[in-house]
C-alpha positions as CSV (number, residue, x, y, z in Angstrom):
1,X,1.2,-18.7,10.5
2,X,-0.6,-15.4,9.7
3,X,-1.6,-15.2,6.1
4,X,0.0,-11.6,5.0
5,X,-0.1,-9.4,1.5
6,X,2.3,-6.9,0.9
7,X,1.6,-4.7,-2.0
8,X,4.7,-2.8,-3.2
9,X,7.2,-1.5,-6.0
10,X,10.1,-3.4,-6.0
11,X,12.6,-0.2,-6.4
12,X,10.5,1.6,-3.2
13,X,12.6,1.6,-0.1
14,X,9.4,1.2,2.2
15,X,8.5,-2.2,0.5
16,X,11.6,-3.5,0.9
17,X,11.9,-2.6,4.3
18,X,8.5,-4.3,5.0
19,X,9.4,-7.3,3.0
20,X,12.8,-7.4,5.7
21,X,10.7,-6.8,8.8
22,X,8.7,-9.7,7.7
23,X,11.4,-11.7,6.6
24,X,13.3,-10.9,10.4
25,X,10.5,-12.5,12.0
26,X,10.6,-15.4,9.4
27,X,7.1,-14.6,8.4
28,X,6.5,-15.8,4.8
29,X,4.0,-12.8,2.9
30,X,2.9,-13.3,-0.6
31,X,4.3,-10.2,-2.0
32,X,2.8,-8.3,-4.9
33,X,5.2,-5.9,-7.3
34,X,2.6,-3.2,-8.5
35,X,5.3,-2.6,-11.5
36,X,4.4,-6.2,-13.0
37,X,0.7,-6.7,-12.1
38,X,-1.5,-3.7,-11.0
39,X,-3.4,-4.0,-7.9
40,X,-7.0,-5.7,-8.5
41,X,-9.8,-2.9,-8.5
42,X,-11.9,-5.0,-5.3
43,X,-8.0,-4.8,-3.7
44,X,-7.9,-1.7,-4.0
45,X,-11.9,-0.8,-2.9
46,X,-10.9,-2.7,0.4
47,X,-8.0,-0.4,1.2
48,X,-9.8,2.9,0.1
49,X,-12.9,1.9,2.4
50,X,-10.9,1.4,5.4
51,X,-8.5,3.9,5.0
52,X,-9.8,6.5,2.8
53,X,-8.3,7.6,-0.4
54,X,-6.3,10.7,1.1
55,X,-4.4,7.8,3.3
56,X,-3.9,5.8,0.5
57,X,-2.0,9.0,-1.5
58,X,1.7,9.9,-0.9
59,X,1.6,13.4,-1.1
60,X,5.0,13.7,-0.7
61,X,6.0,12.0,-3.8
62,X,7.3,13.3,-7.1
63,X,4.3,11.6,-9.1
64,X,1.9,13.7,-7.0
65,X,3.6,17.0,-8.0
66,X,4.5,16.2,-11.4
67,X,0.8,15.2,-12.2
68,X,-0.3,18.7,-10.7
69,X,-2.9,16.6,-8.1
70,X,-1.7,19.4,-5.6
71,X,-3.7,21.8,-7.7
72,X,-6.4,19.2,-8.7
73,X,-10.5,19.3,-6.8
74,X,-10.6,16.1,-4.8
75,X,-12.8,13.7,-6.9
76,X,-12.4,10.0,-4.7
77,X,-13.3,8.0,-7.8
78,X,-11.0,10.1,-10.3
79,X,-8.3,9.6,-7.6
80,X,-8.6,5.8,-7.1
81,X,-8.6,5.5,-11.2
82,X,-5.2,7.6,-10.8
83,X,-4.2,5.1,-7.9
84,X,-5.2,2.1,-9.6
85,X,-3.7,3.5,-12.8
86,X,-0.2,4.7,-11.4
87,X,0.8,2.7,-8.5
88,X,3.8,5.2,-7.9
89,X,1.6,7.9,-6.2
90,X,0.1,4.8,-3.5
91,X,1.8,5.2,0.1
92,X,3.4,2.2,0.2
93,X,3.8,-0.5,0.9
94,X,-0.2,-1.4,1.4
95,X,-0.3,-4.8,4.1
96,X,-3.6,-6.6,4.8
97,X,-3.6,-9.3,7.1
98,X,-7.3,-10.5,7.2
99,X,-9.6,-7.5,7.1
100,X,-6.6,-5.0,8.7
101,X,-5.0,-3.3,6.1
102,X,-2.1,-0.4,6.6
103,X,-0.7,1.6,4.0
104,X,2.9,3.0,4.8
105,X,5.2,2.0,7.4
106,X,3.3,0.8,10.2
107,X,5.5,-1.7,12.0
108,X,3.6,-1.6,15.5
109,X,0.9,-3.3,13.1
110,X,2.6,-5.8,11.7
111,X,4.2,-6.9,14.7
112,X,0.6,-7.7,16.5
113,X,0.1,-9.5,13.1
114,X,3.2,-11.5,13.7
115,X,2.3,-12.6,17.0
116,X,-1.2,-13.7,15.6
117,X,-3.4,-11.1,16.8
């Protein structure tokens, strides 16, 4: 059985539909809700050093505008203190399987981690 974290919000559509896609396949992931617990800082590093920051951020997302980060100079560790500090402007849901991680909906992913591989 592949050993899968799901980081998410539990009112955000794209967690729930990863928690379903998981849950389709009968896959059991140890989910975390970002609303409740905020994600550990060396969690976060991980993600942000694979991905990079700018994939981690959901530009599209009211948070983003409403905080004026459109208009904001791009400073990585001032971002991952906003990230880390308000889980609403993350691209979620963040997945890590192993040493893979995704951020967003990235089912093509996840189903090679359902099959194992």
């Amino acid at each position: 059985m592949p050993d899968i974290q799901v980081f998410g919000l539990h009112d955000s559509q794209a967690t729930r539909g990863a928690l379903r896609f998981f849950r389709e396949r009968r896959i059991v992931v140890r989910y975390v809700d970002l609303g409740k617990r905020p994600i550990a800082p060396a969690e976060l590093r991980r993600f942000v050093e694979r991905l990079g920051v700018d994939a981690l951020v959901d530009t599209d997302s009211r948070p983003y505008r409403e905080q004026g980060l459109v208009y904001l100079a791009r400073d990585e560790a001032a971002l991952v203190a906003r990230l880390r500090a308000d889980a609403r402007l993350l691209k979620l849901p963040l997945a890590r399987s192993g040493n893979e991680v995704t951020a967003g909906r990235d089912e093509a992913t996840w189903a090679r981690w359902a099959k194992g591989g």
